[in-house]
C-alpha positions in Angstrom: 0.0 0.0 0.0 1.1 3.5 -0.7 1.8 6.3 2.0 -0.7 8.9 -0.1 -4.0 9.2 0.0 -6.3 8.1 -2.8 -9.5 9.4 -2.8 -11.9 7.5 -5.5 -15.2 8.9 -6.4 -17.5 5.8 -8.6 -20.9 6.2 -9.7 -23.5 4.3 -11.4 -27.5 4.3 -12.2 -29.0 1.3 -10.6 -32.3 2.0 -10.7 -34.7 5.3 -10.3 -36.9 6.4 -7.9 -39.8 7.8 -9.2 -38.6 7.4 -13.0 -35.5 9.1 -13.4 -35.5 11.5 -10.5 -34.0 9.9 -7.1 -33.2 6.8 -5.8 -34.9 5.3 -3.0 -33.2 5.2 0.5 -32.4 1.3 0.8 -29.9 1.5 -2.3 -28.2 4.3 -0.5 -28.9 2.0 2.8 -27.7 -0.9 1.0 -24.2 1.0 0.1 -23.6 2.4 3.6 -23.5 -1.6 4.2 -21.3 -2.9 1.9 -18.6 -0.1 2.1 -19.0 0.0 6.1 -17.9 -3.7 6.1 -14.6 -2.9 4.1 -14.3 -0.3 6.7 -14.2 -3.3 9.0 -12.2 -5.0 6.6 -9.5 -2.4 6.5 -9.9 -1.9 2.9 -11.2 1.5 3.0 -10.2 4.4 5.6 -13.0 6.1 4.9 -16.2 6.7 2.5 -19.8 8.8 2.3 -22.4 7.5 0.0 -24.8 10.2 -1.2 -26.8 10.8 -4.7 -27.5 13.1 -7.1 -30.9 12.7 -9.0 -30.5 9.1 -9.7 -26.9 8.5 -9.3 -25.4 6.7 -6.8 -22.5 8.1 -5.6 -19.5 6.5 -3.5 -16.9 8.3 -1.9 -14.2 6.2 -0.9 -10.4 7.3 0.7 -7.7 4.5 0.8 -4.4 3.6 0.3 -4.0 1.5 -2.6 -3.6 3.9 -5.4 -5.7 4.8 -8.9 -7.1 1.8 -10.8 -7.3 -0.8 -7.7 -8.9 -3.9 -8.6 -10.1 -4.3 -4.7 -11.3 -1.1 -4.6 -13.4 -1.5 -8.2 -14.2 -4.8 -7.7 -16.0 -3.1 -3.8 -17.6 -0.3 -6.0 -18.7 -3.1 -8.5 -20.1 -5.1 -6.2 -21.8 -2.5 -4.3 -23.6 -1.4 -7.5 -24.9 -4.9 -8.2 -26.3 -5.7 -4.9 -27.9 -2.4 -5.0 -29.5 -3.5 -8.4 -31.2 -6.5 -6.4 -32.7 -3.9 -4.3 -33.9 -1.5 -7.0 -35.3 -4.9 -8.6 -36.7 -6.2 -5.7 -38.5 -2.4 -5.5 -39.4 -2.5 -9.6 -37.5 1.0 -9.7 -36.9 2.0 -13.4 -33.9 1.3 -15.3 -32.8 -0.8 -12.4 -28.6 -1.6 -13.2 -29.0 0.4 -16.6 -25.4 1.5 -16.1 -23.7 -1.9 -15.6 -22.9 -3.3 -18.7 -21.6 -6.2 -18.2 -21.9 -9.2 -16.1 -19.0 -10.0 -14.9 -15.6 -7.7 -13.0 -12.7 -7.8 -15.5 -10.5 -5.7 -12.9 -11.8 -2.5 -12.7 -15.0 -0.7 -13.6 -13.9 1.4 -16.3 -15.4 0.4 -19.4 -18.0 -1.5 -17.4 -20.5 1.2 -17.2 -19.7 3.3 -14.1 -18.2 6.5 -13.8 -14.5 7.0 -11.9 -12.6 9.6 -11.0 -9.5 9.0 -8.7 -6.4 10.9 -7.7 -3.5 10.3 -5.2 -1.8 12.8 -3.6 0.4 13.7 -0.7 -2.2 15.2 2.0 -1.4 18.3 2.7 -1.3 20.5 6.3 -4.9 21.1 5.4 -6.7 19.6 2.7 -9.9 20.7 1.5 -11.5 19.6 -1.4 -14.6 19.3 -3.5 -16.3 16.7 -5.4 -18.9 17.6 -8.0 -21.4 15.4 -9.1 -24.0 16.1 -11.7 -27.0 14.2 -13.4 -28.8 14.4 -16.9 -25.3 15.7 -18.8 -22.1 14.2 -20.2 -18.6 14.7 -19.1 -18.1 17.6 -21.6 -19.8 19.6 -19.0 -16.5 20.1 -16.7 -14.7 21.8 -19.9 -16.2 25.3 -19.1 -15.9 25.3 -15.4 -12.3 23.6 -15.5 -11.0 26.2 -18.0 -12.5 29.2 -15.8 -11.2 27.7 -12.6 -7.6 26.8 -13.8 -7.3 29.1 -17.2 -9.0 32.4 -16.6 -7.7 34.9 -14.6 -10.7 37.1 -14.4 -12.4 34.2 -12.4 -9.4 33.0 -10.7 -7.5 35.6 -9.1 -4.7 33.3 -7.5 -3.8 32.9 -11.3 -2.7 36.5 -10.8 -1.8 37.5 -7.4 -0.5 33.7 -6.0 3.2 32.9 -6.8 2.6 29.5 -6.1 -0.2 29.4 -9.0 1.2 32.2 -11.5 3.0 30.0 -14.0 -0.3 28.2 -14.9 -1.7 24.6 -15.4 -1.5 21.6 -17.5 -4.5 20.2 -19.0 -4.8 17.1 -19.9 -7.3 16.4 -22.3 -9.1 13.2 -24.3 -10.2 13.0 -27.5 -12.6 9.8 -26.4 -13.5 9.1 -29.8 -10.0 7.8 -31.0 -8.8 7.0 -27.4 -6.2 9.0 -27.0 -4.8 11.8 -25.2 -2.8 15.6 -25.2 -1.8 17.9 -22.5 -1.8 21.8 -22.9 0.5 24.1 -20.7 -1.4 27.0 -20.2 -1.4 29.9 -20.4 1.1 29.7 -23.2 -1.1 26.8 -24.7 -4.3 28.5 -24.1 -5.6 28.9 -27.0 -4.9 25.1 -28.6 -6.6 24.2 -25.8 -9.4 26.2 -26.3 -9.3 24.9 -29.8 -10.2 21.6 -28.7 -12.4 21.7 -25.6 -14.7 23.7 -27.4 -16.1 20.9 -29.1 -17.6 19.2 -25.9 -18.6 15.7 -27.5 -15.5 14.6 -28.2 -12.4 16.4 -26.2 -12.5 16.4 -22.6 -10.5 17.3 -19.9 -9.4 14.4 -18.1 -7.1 15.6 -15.1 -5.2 19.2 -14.1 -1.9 19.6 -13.0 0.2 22.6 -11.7 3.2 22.8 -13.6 5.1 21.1 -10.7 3.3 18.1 -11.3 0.4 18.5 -8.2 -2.8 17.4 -9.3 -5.0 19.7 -8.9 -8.1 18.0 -10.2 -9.6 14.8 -12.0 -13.1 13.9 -13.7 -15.0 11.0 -15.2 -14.8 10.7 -18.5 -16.8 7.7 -19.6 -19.5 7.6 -22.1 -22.1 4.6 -21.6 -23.3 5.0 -25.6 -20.0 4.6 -26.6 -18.9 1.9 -24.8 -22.3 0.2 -25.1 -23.3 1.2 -28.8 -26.6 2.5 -28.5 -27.8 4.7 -25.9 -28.5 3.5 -22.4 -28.4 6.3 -20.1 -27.0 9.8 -19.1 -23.6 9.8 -18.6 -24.1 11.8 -15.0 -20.4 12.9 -14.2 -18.1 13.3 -11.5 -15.4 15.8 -10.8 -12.8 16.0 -8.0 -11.0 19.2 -7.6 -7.8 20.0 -4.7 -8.3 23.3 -2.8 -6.4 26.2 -1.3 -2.5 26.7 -0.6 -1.0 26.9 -4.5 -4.4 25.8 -5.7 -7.7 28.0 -6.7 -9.5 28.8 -3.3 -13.1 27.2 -2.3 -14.8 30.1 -3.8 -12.8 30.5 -6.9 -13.8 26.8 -8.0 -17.4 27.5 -7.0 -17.3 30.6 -9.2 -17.7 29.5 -12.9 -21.0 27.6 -11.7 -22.9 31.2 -11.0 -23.1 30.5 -14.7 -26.0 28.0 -15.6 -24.0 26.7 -19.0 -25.3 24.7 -21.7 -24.6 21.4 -21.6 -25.8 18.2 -23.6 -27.9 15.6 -21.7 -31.4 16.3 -20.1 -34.6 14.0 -21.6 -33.0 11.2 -23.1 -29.9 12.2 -23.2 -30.9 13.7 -26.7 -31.3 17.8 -25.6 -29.6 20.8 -24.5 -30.4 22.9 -21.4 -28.7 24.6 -18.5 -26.6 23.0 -15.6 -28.0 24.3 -12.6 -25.9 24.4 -9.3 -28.6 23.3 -6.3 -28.0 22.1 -2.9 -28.2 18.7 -2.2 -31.8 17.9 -1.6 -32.9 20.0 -5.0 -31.0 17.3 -6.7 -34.3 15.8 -8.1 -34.3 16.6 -12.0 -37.9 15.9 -12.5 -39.1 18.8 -15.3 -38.7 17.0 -18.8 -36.3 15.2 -16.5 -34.2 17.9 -16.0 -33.1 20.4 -16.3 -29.3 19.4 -15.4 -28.3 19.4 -11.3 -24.9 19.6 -10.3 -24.1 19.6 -6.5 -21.0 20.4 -4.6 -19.6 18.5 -1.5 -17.0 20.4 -0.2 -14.5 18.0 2.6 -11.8 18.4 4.8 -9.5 15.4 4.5 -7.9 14.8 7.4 -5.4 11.4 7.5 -7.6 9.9 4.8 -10.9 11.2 6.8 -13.7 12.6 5.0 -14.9 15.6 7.2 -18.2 16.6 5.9 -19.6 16.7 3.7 -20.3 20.9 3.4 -23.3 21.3 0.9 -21.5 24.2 -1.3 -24.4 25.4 -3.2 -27.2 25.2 -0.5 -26.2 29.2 -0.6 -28.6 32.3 -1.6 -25.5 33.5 -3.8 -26.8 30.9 -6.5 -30.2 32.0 -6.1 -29.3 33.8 -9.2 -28.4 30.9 -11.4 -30.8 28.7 -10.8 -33.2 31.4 -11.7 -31.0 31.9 -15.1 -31.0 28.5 -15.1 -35.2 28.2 -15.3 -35.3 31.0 -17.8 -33.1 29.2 -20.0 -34.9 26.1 -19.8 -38.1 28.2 -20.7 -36.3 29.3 -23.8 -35.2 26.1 -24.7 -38.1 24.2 -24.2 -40.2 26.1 -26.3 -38.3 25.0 -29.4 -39.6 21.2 -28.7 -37.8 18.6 -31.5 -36.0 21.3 -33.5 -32.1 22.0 -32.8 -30.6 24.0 -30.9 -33.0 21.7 -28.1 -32.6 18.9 -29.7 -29.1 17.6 -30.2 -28.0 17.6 -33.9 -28.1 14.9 -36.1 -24.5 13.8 -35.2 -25.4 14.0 -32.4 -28.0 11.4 -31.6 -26.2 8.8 -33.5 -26.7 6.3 -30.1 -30.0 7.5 -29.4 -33.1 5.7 -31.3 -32.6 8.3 -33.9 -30.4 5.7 -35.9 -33.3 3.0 -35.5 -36.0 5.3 -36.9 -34.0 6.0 -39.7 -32.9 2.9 -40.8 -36.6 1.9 -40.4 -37.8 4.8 -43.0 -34.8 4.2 -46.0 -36.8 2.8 -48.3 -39.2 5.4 -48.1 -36.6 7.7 -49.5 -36.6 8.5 -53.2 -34.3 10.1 -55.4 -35.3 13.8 -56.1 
């Protein structure tokens, strides 16, 4: 086992409570149980199990590193006992994000989403994890550039030595597997270049230019690793605070911004991401729009002290307001585009189906 700290954040859908909105308090019951026992087990120093819309979300701090099969093969089997529950209950889509029947080592690939990073902890070590429902993993792009990137939302960039000679991004291009870091700011507007296009490049982890990680997010996407669209990809996102690193409110900051991201009713639309405190997580209007939430943490020899519910604060009152007003506007488009993804797009979706169904209807003009 390793001297650092790894803190690993896996989520999966196993099953909806009502529809896609929440999950039912036995699952979460189910995975106090099943990580409390590796507790006893000495496999885990710590964990918090909470939700976001109908996510299942485990926290876990150890010491065995990124990528442990002990520790995936826990989360994996955590989400399938869970899955007996939801089926038990009749909830909808129950397992819809495990993809496969049997562990092969870890989770990735398998359906779930993972971030993990392990680091040195430091004198104080505060951190936040971010977990959102109805979007993809492009979602982080904005808020990750604004946090690390842009000085006129992150003033350390500026004023902290410690931070003044920038980041490097390191960002996937998920559709031909492979990977490219940016230094920035020198790089900043390559990487601009590319994380612009949301569907495709995403940023995978942040470093300062020592080599500290700053930050980490999920980057699976369940229609293409399964083909054909089975579900929201719901990310998560794990971001180091304070001393050298953007402070608690600096991280928060891009979110007074309701973006657009891709996602919402079946995964097919465009809307807003609205920040909202923990028990708002319940996307329920044309099962959405998009929730994030923020659990801020104090680690503390691989404790988890908190959680801190980061946007249960008036100061987004303002977004989520934006955040209904653009839903309004978008809504009010229906089927057409810019709603509705494009055509590209919706490739995984039934959209592909329907028109395979209709070819021979078309006729030369």
């Amino acid at each position: 086992m390793s001297s650092k700290i790894t803190i690993s954040v896996i989520k999966a859908d196993v099953g909806g409570y009502v529809g896609h909105s929440s999950i039912h308090n036995d699952i979460i019951q189910t995975a106090k149980e099943k990580l409390n026992n590796a507790i006893e087990q000495d496999i885990l120093i710590d964990f918090h199990v909470t939700r976001c819309g109908d996510d299942l979300e485990l926290i876990m701090t150890h010491k065995y590193g990124t990528d442990a099969q002990n520790i995936h093969k826990l989360a994996w089997n955590t989400f399938v006992a869970c899955t007996e529950v939801a089926k038990d209950l009749k909830l909808y889509g129950a397992g819809q994000d495990l993809l496969s029947d049997a562990f092969t080592g870890t989770v990735k690939g398998m359906g779930p989403g993972v971030a993990e990073m392990e680091f040195e902890e430091r004198k104080s070590e505060p951190i936040i994890i971010f977990m959102a429902d109805k979007t993809s993993p492009g979602a982080w792009n904005l808020p990750l550039y604004k946090i690390f990137a842009d000085p006129f939302n992150t003033a350390g960039l500026v004023i902290d030595t410690a931070m003044h000679e920038g980041f490097i991004f390191e960002v996937l291009d998920v559709y031909k597997r492979r990977k490219i870091t940016f230094s920035c700011p020198e790089e900043l507007y390559n990487l601009l270049m590319f994380i612009g296009a949301l569907r495709r490049f995403m940023i995978k982890s942040v470093y300062r230019k020592d080599g500290v990680i700053a930050a980490t997010a999920s980057t699976q996407k369940l229609s293409l690793i399964a083909g054909k669209y089975v579900g929201k990809d719901d990310p998560v996102l794990i971001v180091r605070c304070q001393s050298g690193l953007p402070a608690i409110g600096e991280v928060l900051e891009p979110f007074a911004f309701p973006h657009t991201v891709e996602g919402w009713m079946r995964g097919s639309h465009r809307g807003p991401l609205m920040p909202v405190a923990f028990y708002e997580a319940n996307p329920s209007r044309f099962d959405g729009p998009p929730r994030v939430i923020a659990a801020g943490f104090q680690l503390c020899n691989g404790k988890l002290i908190g959680p801190r519910d980061l946007f249960d604060d008036p100061a987004f009152d303002e977004a989520r307001r934006k955040a209904n007003e653009i839903a309004n506007y978008y809504r009010q488009h229906g089927s057409f585009e810019p709603h509705r993804l494009g055509l590209e797009d919706l490739e995984y979706t039934t959209m592909d189906k329907l028109m395979k169904n209709l070819e021979s209807r078309f006729i030369p003009e």
